[in-house]
N, CA, C and O atoms as a GROMACS GRO file, in nm:
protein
  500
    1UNK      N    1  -5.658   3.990 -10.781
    1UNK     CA    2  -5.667   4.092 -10.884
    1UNK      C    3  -5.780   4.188 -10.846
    1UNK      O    4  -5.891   4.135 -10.855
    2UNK      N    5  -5.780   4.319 -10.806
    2UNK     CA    6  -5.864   4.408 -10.800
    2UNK      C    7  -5.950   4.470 -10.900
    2UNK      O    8  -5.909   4.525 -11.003
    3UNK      N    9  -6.116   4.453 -10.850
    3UNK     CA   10  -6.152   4.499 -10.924
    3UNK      C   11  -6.280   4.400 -11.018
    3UNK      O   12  -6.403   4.398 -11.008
    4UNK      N   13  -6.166   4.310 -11.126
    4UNK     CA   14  -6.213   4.198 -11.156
    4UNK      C   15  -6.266   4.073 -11.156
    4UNK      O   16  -6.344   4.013 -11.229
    5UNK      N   17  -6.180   4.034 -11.011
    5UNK     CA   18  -6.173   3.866 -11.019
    5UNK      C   19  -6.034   3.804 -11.128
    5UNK      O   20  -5.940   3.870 -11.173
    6UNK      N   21  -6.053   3.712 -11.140
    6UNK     CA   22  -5.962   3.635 -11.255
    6UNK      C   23  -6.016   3.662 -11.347
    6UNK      O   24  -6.129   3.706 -11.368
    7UNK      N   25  -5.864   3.616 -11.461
    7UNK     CA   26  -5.940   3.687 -11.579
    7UNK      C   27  -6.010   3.612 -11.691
    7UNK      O   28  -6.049   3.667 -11.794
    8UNK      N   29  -6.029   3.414 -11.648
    8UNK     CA   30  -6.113   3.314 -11.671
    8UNK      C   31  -6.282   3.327 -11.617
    8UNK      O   32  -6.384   3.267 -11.650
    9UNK      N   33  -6.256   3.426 -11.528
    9UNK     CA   34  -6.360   3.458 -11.427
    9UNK      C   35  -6.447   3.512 -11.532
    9UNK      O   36  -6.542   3.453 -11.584
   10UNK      N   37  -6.394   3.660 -11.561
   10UNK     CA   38  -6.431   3.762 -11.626
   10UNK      C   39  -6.482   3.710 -11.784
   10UNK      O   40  -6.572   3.760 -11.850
   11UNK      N   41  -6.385   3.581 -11.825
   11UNK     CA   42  -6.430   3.503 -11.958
   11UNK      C   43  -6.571   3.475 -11.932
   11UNK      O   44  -6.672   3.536 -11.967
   12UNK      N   45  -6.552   3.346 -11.849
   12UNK     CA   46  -6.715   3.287 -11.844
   12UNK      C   47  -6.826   3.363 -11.816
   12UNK      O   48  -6.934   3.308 -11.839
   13UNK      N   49  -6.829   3.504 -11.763
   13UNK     CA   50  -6.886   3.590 -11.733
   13UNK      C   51  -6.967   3.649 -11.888
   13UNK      O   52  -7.088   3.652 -11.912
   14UNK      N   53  -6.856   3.690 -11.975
   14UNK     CA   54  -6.882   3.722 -12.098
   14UNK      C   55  -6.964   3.609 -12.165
   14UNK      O   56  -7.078   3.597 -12.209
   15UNK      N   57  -6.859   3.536 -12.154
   15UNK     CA   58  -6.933   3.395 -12.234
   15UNK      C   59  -7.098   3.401 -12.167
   15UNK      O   60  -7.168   3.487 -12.222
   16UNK      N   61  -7.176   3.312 -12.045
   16UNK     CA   62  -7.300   3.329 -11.999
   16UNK      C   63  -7.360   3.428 -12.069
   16UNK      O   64  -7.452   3.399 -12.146
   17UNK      N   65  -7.318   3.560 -12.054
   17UNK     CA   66  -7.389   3.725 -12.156
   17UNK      C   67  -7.427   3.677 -12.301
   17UNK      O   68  -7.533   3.660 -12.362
   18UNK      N   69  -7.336   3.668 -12.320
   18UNK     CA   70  -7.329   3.587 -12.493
   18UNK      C   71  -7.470   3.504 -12.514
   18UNK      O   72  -7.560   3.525 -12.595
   19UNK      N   73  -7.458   3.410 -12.420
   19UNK     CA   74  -7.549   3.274 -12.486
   19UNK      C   75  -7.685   3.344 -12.380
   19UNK      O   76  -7.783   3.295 -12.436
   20UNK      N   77  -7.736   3.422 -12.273
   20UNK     CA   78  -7.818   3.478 -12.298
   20UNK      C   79  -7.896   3.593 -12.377
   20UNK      O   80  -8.008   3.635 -12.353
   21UNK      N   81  -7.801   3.637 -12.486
   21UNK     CA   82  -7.843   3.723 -12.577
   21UNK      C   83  -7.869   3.648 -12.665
   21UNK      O   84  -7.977   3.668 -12.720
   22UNK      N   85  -7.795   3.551 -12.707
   22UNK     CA   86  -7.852   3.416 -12.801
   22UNK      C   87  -7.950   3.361 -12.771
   22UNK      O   88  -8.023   3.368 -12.870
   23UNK      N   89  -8.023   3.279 -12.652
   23UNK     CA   90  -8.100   3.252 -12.644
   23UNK      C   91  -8.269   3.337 -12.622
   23UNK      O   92  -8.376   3.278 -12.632
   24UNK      N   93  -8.247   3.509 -12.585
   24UNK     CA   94  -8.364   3.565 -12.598
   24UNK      C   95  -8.364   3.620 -12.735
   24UNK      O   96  -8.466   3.686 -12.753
   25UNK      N   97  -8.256   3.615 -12.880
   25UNK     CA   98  -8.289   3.664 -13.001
   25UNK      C   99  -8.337   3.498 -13.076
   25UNK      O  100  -8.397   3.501 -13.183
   26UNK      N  101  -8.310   3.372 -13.018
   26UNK     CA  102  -8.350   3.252 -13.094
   26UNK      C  103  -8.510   3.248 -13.052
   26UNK      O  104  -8.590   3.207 -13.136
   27UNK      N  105  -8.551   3.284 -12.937
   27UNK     CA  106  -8.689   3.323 -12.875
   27UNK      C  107  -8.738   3.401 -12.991
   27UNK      O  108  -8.786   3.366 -13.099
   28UNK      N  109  -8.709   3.535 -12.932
   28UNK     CA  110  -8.775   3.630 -13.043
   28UNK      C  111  -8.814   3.584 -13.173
   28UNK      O  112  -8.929   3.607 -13.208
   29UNK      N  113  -8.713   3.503 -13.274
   29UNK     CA  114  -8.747   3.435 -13.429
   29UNK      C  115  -8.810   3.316 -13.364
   29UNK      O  116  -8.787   3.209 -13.421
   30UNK      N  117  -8.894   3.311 -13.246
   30UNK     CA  118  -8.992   3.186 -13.262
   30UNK      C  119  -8.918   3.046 -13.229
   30UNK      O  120  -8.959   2.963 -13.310
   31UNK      N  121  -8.859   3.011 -13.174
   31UNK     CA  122  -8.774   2.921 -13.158
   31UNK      C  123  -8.802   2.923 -13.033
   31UNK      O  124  -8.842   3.010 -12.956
   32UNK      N  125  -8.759   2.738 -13.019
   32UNK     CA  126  -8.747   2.700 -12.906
   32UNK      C  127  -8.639   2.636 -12.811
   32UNK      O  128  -8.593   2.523 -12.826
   33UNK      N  129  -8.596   2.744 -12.687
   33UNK     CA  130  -8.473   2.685 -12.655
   33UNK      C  131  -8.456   2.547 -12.552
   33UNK      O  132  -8.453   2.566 -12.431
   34UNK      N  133  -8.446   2.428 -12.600
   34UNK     CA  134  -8.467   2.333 -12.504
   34UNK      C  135  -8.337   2.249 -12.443
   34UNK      O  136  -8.338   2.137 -12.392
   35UNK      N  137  -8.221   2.343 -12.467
   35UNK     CA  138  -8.155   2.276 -12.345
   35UNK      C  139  -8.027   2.354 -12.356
   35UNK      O  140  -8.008   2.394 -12.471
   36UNK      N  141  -7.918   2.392 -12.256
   36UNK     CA  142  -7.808   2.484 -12.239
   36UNK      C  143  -7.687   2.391 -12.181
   36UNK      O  144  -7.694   2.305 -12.092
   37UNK      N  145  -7.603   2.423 -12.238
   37UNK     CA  146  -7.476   2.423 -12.122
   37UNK      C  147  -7.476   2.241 -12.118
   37UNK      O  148  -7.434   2.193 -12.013
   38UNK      N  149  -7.522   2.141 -12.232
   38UNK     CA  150  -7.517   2.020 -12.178
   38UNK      C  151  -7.370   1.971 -12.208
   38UNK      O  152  -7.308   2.015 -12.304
   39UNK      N  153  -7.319   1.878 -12.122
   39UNK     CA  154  -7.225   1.830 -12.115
   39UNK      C  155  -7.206   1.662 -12.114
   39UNK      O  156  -7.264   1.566 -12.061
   40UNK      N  157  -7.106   1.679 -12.191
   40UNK     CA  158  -7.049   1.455 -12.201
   40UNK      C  159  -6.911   1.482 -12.186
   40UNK      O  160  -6.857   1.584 -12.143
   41UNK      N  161  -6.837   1.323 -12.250
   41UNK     CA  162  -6.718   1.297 -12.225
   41UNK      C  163  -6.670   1.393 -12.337
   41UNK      O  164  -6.562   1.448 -12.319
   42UNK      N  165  -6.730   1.415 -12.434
   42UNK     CA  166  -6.663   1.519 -12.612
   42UNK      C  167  -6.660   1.606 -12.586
   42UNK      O  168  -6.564   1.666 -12.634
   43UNK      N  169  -6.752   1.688 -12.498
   43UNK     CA  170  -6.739   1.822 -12.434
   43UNK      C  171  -6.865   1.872 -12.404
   43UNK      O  172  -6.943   1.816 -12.327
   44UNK      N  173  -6.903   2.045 -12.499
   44UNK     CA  174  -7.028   2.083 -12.430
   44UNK      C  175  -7.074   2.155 -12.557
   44UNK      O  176  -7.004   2.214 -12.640
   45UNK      N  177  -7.214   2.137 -12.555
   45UNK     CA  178  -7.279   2.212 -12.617
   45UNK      C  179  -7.353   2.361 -12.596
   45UNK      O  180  -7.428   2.360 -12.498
   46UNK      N  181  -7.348   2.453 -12.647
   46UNK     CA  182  -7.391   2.547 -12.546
   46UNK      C  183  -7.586   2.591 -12.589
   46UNK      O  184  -7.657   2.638 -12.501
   47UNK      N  185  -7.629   2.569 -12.705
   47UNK     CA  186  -7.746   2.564 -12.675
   47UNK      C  187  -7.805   2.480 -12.782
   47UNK      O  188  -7.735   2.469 -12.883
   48UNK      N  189  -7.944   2.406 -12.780
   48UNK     CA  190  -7.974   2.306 -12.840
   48UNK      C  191  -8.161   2.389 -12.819
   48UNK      O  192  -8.226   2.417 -12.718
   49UNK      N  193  -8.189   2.402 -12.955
   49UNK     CA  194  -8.292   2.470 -13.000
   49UNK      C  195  -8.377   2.384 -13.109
   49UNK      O  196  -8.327   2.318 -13.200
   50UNK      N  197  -8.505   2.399 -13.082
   50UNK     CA  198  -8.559   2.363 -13.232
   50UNK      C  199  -8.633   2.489 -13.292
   50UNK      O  200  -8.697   2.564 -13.218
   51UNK      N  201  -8.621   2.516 -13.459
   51UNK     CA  202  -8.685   2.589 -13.528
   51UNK      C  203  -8.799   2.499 -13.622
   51UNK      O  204  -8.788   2.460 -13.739
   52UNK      N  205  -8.884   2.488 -13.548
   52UNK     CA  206  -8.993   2.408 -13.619
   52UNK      C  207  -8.938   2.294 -13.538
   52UNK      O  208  -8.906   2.297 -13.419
   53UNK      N  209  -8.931   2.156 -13.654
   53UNK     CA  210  -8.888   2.023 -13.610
   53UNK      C  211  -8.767   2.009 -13.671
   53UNK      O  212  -8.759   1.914 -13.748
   54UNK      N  213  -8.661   2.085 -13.657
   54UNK     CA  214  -8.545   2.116 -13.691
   54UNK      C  215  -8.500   2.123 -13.572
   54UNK      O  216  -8.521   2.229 -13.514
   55UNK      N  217  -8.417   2.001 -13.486
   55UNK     CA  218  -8.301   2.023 -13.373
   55UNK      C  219  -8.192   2.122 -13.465
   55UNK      O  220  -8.140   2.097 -13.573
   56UNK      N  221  -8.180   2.245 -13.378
   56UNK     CA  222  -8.022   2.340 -13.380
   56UNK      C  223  -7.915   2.358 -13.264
   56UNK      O  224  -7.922   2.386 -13.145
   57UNK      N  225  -7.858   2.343 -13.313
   57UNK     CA  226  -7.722   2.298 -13.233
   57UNK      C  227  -7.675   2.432 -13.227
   57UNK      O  228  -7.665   2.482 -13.339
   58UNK      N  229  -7.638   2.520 -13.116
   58UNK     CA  230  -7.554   2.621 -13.143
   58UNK      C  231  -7.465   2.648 -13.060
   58UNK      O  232  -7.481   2.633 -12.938
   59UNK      N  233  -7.338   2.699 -13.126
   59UNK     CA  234  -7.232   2.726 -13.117
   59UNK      C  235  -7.225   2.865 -13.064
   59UNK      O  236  -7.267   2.944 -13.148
   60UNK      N  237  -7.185   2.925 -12.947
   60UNK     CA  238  -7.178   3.053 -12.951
   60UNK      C  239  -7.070   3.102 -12.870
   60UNK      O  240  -7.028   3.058 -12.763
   61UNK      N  241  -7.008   3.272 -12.985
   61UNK     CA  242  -6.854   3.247 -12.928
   61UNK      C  243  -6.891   3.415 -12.906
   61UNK      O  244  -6.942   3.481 -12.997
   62UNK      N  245  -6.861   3.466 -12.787
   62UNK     CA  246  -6.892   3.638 -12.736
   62UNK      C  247  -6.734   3.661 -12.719
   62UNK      O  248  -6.641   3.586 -12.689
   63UNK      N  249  -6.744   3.791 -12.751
   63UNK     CA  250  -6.579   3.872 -12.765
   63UNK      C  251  -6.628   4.046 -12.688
   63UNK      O  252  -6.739   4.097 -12.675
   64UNK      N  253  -6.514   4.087 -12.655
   64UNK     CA  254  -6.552   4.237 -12.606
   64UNK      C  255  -6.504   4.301 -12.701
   64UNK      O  256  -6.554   4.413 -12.713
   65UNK      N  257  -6.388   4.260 -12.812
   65UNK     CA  258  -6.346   4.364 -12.926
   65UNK      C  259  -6.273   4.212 -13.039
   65UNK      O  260  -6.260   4.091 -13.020
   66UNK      N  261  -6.244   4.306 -13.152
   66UNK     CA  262  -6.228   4.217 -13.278
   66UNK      C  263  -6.070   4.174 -13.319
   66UNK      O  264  -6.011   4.120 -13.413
   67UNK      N  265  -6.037   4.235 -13.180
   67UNK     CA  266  -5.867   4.248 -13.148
   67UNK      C  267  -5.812   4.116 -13.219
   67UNK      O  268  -5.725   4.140 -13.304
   68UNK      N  269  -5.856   3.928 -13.197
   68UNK     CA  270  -5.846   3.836 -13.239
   68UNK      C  271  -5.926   3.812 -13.345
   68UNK      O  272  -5.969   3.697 -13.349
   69UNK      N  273  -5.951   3.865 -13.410
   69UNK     CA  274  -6.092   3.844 -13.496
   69UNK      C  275  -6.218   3.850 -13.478
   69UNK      O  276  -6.256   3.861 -13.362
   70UNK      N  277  -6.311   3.846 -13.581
   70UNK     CA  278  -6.486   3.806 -13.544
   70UNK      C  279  -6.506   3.682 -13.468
   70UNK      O  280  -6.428   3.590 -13.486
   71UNK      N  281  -6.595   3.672 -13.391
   71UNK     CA  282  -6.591   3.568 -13.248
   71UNK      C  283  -6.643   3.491 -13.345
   71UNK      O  284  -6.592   3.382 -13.318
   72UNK      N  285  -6.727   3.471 -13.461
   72UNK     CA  286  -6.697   3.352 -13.561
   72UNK      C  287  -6.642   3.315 -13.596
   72UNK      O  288  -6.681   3.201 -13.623
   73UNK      N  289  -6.499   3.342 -13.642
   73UNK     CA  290  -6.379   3.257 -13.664
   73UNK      C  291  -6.307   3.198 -13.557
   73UNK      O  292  -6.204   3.136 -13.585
   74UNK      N  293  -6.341   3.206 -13.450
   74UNK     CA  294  -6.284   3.142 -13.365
   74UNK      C  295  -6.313   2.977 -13.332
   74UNK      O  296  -6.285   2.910 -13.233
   75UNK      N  297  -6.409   2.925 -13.513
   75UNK     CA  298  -6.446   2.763 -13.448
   75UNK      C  299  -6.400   2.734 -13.628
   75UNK      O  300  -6.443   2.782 -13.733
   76UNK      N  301  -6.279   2.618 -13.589
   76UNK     CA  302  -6.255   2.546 -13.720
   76UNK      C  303  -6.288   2.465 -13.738
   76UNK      O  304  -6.380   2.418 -13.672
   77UNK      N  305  -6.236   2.407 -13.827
   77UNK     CA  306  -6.299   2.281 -13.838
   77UNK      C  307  -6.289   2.133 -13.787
   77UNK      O  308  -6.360   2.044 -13.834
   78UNK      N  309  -6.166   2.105 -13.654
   78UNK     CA  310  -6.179   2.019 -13.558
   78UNK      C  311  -6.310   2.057 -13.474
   78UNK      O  312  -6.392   1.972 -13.442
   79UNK      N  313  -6.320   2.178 -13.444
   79UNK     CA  314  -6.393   2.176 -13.349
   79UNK      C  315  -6.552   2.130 -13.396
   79UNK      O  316  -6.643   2.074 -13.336
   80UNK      N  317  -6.531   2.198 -13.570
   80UNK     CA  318  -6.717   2.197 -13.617
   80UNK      C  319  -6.752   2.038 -13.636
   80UNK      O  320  -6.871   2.010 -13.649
   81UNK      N  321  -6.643   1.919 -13.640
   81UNK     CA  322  -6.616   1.815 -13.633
   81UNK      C  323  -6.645   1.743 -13.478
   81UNK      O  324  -6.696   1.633 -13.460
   82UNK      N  325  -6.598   1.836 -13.375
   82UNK     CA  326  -6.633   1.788 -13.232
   82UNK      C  327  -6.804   1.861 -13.189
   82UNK      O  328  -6.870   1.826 -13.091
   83UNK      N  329  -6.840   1.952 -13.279
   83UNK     CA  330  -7.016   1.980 -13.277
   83UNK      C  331  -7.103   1.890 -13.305
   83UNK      O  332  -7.197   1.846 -13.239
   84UNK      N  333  -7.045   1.849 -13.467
   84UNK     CA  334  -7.122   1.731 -13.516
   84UNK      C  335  -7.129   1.574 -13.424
   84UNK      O  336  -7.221   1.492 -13.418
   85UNK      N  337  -7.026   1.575 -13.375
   85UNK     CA  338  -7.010   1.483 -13.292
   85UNK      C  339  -7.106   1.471 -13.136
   85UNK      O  340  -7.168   1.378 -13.084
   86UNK      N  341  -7.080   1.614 -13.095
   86UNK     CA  342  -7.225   1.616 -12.961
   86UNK      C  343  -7.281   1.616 -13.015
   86UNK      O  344  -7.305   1.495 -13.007
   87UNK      N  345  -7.369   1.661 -13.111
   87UNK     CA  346  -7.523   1.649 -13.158
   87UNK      C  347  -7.560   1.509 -13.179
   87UNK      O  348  -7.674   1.473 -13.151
   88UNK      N  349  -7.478   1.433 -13.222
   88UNK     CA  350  -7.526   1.290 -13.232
   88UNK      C  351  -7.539   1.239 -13.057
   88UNK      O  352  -7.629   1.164 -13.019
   89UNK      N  353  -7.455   1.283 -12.984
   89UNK     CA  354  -7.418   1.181 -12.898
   89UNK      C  355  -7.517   1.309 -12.782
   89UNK      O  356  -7.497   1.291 -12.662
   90UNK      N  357  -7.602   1.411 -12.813
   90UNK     CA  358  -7.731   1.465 -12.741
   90UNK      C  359  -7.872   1.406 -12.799
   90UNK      O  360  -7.953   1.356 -12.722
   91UNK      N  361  -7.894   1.412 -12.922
   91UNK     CA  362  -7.965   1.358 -12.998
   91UNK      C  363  -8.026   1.205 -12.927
   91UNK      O  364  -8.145   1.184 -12.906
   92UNK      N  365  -7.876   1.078 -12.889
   92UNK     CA  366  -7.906   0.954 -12.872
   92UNK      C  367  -7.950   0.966 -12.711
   92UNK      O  368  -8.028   0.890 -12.652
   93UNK      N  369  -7.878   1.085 -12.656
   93UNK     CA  370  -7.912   1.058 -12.513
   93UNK      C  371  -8.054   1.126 -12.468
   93UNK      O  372  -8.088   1.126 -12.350
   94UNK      N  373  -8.133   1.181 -12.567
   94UNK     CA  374  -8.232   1.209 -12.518
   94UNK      C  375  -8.321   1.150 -12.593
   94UNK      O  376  -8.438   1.189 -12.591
   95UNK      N  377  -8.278   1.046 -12.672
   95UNK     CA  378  -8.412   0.997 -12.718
   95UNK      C  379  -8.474   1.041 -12.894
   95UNK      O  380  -8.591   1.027 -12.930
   96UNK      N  381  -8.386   1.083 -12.961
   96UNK     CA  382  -8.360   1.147 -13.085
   96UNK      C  383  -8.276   1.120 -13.157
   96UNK      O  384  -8.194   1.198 -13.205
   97UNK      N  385  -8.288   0.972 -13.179
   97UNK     CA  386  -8.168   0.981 -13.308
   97UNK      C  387  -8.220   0.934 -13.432
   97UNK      O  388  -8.318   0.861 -13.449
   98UNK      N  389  -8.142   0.987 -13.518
   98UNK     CA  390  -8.178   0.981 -13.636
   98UNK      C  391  -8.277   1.162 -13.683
   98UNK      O  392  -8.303   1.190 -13.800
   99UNK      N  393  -8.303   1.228 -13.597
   99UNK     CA  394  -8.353   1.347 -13.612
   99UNK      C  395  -8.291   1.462 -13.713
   99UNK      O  396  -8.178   1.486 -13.756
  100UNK      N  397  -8.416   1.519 -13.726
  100UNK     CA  398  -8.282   1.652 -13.813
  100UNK      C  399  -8.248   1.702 -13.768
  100UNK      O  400  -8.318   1.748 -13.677
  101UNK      N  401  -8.116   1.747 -13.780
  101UNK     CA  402  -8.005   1.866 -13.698
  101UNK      C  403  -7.942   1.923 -13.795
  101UNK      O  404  -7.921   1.889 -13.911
  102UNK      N  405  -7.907   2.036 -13.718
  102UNK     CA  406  -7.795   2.129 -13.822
  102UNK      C  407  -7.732   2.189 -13.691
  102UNK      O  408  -7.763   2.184 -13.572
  103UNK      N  409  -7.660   2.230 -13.741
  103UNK     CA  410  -7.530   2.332 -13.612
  103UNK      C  411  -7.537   2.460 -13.672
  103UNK      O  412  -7.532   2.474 -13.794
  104UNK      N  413  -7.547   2.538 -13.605
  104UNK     CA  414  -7.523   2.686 -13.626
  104UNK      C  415  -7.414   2.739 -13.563
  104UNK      O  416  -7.358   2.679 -13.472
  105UNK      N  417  -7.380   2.843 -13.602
  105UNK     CA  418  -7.287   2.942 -13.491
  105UNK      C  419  -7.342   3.085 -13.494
  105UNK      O  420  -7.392   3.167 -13.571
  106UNK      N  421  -7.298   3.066 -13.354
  106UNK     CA  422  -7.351   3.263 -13.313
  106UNK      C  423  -7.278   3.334 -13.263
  106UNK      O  424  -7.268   3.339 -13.140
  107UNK      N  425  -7.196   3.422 -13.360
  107UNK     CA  426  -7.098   3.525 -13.267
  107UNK      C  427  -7.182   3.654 -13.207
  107UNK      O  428  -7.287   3.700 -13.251
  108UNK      N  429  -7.118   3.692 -13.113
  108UNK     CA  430  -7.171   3.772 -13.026
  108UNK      C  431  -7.031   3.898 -13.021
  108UNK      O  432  -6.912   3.874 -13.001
  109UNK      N  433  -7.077   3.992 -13.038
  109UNK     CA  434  -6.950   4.135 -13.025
  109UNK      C  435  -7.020   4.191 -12.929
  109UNK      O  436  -7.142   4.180 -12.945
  110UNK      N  437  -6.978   4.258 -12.818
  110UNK     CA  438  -6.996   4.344 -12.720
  110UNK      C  439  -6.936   4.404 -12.656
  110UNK      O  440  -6.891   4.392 -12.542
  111UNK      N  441  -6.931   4.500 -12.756
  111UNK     CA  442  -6.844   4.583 -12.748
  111UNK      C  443  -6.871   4.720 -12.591
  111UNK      O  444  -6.971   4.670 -12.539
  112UNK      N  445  -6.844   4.820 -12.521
  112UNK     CA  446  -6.865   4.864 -12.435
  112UNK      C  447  -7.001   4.928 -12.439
  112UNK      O  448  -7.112   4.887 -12.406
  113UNK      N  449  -6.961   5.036 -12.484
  113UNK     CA  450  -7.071   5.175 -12.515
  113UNK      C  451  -7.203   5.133 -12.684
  113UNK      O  452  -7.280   5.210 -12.744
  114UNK      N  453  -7.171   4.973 -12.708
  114UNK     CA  454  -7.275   4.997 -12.824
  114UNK      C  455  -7.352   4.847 -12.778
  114UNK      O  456  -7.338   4.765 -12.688
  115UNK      N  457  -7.423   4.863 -12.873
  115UNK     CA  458  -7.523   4.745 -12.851
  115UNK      C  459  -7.455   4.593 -12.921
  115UNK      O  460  -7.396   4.581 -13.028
  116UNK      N  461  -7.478   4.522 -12.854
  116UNK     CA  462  -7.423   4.399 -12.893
  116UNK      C  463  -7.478   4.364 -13.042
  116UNK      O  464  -7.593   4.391 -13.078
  117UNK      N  465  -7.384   4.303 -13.121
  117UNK     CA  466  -7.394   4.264 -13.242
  117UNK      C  467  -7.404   4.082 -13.253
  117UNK      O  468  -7.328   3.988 -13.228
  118UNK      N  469  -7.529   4.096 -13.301
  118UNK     CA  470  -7.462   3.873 -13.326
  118UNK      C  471  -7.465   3.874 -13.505
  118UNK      O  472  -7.518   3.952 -13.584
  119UNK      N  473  -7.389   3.761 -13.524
  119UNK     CA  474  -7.413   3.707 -13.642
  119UNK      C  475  -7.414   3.559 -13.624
  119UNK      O  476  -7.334   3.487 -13.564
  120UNK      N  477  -7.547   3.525 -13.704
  120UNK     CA  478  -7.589   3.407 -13.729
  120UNK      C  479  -7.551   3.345 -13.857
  120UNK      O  480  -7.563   3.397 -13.968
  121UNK      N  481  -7.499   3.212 -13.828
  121UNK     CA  482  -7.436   3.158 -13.985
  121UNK      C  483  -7.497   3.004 -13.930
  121UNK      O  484  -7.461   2.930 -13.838
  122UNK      N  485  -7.612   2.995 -14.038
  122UNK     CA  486  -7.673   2.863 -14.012
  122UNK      C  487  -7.588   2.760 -14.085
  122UNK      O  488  -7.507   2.808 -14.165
  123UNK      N  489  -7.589   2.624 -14.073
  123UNK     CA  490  -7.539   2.492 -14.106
  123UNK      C  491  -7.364   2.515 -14.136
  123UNK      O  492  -7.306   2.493 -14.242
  124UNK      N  493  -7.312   2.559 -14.022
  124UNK     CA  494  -7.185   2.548 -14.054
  124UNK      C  495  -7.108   2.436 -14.040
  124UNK      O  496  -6.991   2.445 -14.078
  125UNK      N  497  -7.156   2.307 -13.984
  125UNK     CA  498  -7.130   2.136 -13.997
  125UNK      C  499  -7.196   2.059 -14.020
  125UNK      O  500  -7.157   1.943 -14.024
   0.00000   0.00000   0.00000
């Protein structure tokens, strides 16, 4: 394909953009980002933050247009069910269980010519 690459290529590409705009605006509000991209047998988490002594779990979904919807609706509730589920099973593997957690989600719009938009929706599982 000229030009592009594939067009899974061009996904994960977006996606990475995404969760580094997430992780330098969770910076900015003082937060700390302590771990990315971890992976088990349930799947993956894409960033794991604390605000204070609050483990946050976040979810983050980047779109180039709203063609399918806000990149927040793109997580139901199997999936906010398979979040809750890594957070326990990151939590035990590093030595944290029983900790407080919450899951967030962070959509990301980025769109061409404007500045990227996130919305943050804390404790969505």
């Amino acid at each position: 394909m000229a030009g592009g690459g594939m067009p899974w290529a061009r996904a994960r590409e977006v996606g990475d953009e995404g969760e580094e705009l997430v992780c330098a605006h969770l910076e900015q509000q003082g937060w700390r980002v302590v771990d990315r991209n971890w992976r088990c047998a349930e799947g993956e988490i894409d960033i794991v933050a604390c605000e204070g002594e609050m483990f946050v779990f976040c979810e983050v979904k980047t779109r180039r247009s709203v063609r399918f919807g806000e990149p927040v609706e793109a997580v139901g509730q199997d999936k906010a069910r398979r979040l809750r589920t890594l957070a326990w099973a990151w939590l035990d593997a590093h030595g944290h269980r029983g900790a407080a957690f919450r899951i967030d989600l962070v959509g990301v719009l980025r769109r061409r010519d404007d500045a990227p938009l996130l919305t943050h929706l804390r404790a969505v599982a």
